[in-house]
C-alpha positions as CSV (number, residue, x, y, z in Angstrom):
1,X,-78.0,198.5,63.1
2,X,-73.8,197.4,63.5
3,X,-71.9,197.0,60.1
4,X,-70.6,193.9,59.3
5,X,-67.8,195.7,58.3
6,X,-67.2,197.0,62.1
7,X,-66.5,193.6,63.2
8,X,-65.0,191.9,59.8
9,X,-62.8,194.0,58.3
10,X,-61.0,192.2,55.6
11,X,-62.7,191.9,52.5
12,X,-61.9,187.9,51.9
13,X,-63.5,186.8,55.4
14,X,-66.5,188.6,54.6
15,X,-66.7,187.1,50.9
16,X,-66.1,183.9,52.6
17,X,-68.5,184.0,55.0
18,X,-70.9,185.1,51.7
19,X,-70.6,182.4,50.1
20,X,-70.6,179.6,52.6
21,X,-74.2,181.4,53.4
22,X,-75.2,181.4,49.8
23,X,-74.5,177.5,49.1
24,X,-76.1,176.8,52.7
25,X,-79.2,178.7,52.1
26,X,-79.8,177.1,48.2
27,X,-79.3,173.7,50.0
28,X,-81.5,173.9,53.1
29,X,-84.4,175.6,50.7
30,X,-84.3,172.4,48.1
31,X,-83.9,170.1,51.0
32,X,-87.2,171.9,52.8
33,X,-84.3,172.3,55.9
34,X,-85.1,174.2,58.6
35,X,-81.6,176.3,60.3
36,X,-81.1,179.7,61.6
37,X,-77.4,181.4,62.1
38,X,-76.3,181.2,65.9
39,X,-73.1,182.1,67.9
40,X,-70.9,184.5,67.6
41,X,-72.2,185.3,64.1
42,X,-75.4,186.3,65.2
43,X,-74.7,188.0,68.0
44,X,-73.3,190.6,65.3
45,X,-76.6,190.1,63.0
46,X,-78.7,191.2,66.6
47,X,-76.1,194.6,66.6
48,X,-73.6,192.8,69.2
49,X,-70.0,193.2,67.6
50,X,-68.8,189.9,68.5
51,X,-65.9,188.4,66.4
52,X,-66.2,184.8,65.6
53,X,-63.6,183.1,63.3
54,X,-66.0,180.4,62.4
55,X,-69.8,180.4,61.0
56,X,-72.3,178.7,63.4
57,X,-75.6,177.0,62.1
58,X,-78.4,175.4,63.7
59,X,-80.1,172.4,61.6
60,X,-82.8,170.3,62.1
61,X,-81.6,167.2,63.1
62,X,-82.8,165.1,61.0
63,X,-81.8,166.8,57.7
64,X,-78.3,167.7,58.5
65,X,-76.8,164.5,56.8
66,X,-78.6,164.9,53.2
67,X,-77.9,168.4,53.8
68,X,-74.2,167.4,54.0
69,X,-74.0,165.3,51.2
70,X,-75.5,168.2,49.1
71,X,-72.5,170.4,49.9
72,X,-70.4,167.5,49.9
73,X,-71.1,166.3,46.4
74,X,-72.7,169.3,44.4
75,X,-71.1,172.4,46.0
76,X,-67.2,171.2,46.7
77,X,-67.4,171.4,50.3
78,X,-64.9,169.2,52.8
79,X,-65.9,167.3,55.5
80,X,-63.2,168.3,58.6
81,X,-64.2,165.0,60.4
82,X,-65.5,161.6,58.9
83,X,-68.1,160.8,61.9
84,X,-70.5,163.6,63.5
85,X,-69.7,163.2,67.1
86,X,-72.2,162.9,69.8
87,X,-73.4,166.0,71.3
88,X,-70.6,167.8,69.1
89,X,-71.5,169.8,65.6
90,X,-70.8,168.7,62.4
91,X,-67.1,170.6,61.2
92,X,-67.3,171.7,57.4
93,X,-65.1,173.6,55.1
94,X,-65.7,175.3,51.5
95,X,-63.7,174.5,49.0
96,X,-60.3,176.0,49.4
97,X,-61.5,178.7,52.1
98,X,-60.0,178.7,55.6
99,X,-63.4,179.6,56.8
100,X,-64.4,177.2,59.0
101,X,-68.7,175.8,59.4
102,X,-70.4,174.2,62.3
103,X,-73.2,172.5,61.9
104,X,-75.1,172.1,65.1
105,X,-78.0,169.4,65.2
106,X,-81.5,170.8,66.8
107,X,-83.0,168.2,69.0
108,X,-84.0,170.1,72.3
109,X,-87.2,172.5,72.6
110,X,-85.5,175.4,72.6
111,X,-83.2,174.6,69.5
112,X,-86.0,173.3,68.0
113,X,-88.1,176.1,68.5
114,X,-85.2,178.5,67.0
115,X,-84.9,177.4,63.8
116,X,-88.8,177.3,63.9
117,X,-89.0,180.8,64.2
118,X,-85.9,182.6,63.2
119,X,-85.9,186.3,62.0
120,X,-84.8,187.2,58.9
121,X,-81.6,189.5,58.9
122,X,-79.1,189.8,56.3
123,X,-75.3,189.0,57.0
124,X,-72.7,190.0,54.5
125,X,-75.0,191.0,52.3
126,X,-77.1,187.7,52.2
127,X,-80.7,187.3,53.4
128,X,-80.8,184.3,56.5
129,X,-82.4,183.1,59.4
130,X,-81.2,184.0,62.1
131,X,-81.9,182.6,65.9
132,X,-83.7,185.2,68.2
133,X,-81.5,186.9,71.0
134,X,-83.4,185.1,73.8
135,X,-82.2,181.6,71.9
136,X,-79.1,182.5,71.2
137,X,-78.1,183.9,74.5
138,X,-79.3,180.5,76.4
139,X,-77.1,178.0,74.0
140,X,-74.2,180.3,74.8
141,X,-74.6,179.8,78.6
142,X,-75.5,175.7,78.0
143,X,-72.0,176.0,76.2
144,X,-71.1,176.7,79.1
145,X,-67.3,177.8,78.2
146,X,-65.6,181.5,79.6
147,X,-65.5,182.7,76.4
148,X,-69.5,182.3,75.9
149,X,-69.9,183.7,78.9
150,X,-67.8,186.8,77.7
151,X,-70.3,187.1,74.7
152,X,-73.5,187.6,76.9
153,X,-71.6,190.3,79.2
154,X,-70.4,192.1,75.9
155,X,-74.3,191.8,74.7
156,X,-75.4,193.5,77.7
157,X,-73.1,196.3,77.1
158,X,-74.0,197.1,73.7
159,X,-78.0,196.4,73.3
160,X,-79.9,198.6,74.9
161,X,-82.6,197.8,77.7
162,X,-86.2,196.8,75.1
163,X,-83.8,194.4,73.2
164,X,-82.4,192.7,76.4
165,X,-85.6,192.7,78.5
166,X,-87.0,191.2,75.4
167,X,-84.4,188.2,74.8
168,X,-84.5,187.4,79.1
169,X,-88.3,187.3,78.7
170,X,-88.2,184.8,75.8
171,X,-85.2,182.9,77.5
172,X,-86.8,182.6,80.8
173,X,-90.3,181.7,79.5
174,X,-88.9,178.5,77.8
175,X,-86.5,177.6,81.0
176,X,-86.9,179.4,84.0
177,X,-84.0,177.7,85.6
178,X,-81.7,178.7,82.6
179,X,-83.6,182.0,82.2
180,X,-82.6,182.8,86.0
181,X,-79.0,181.6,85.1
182,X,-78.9,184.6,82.3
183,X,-80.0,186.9,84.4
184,X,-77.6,186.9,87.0
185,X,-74.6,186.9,84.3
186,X,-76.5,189.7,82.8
187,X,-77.1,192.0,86.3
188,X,-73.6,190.9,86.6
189,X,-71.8,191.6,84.0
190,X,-69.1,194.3,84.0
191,X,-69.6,197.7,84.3
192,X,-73.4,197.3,83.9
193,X,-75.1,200.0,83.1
194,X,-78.4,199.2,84.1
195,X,-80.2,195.9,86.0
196,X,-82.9,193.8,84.0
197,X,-84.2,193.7,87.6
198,X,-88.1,195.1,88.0
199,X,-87.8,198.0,89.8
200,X,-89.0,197.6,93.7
201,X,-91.8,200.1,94.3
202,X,-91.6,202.0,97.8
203,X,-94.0,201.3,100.8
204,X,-96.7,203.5,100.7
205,X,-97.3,205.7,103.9
């Protein structure tokens, strides 16, 4: 499995991102709220060394604002915005730390079904859920943004074949349309070194 410390090298982010994790995780139990880890950060808890300079979470919807007031209140955390905007994720900071958390609401199926039924990894050295490969690969491609599509081509080049067949077979079952989506940015992506395609058997004579 990839190192943290392969893809975060300084000592403080990693601490940082500790921390934040810690304080999230004691909240969400107490508060009986479900959330998995997504984005960029998970990528690297699924062995993809993707660098994110902020923390991405997934929260059930309707527990993210006595979640916030928690952190808000009990744990020193700052609010970076004073309204949650629509369709956009809730921007907090701990204390002092330049680290920077998004909290994204789950209201969709396949959100929903993610923080449902995370796996447990541990990240920086701290035991969470995170979202499985197949979810988190279909909310970077409804982020639909270059740089998330740059993530799923780097995933393809680092996981091997069980792990990606595995995450297109879990995307494609819960959307077929977005599953089909993924699979052409994945046969695509550059220098592939092999296609999730089913391999055509030859006509018999």
């Amino acid at each position: 499995m990839l190192a943290v410390d392969d893809v975060i090298s300084s000592p403080q982010e990693r601490d940082a991102i500790a921390s934040s994790l810690r304080d999230f995780s004691e909240v969400a139990a107490t508060l009986a709220a479900p959330w998995a880890l997504i984005g960029g950060h998970a990528l690297i808890a699924h062995g993809v060394p993707r660098y994110s300079p902020d923390l991405d979470l997934l929260v059930a919807d309707d527990r993210i604002r006595p979640v916030v007031a928690v952190l808000v209140s009990g744990f020193g955390w700052a609010r970076l915005q004073p309204h949650q905007q629509a369709n956009r994720p809730l921007i907090l900071r701990r204390r002092a730390e330049s680290l920077q958390v998004n909290l994204h609401p789950a209201r969709g199926k396949i959100s929903c079904e993610a923080i449902a039924r995370p796996v447990m990894r541990e990240h920086c050295s701290v035991p969470v859920p995170v979202a499985r490969l197949g979810a988190v690969l279909l909310m970077l491609l409804a982020a639909d943004r270059v740089i998330d599509r740059a993530a799923i081509e780097q995933t393809v080049g680092h996981l091997r074949r069980p792990a990606l067949r595995d995450a297109l077979d879990w995307a494609t079952k819960r959307s077929p349309e977005l599953g089909a989506k993924l699979r052409a940015i994945m046969d695509n992506a550059r220098a592939p070194r092999f296609s999730l395609r089913p391999p055509r058997l030859g006509r018999r004579k």
